[in-house]
One Martini backbone bead per residue (centre of mass of N, CA, C, O) as a GRO file, in nm:
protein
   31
    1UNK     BB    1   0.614   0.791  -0.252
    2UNK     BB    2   0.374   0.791  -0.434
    3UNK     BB    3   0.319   0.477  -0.409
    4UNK     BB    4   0.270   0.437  -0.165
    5UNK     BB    5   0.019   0.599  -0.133
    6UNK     BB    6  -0.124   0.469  -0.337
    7UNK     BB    7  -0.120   0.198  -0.168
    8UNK     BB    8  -0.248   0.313   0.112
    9UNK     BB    9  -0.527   0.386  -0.042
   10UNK     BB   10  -0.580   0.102  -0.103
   11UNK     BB   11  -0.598  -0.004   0.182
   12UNK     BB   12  -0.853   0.146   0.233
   13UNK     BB   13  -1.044   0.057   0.035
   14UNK     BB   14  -1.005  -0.243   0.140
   15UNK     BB   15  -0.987  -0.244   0.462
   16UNK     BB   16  -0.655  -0.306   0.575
   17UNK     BB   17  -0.494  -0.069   0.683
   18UNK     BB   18  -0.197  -0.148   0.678
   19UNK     BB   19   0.106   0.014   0.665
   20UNK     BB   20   0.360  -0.252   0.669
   21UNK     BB   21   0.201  -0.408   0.443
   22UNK     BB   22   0.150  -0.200   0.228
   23UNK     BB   23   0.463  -0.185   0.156
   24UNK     BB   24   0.550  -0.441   0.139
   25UNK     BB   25   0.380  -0.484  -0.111
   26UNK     BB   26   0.474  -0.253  -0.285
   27UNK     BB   27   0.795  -0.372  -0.270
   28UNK     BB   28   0.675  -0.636  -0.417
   29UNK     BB   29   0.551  -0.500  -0.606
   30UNK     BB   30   0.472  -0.394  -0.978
   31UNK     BB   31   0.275  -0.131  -1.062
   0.00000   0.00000   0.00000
């Protein structure tokens, strides 16, 4: 759940804000 939640304020920061994008991004990422 942190994970996700740090990925999406990454993507926000980045200004690509997508959603589903974003988790997919998280789970295919090793952060």
């Amino acid at each position: 759940m942190l994970h996700v939640l740090d990925c999406l304020k990454k993507c926000i920061v980045w200004g690509m804000c997508q959603t589903f994008y974003c988790l997919v991004l998280n789970l295919c990422s090793k952060n």
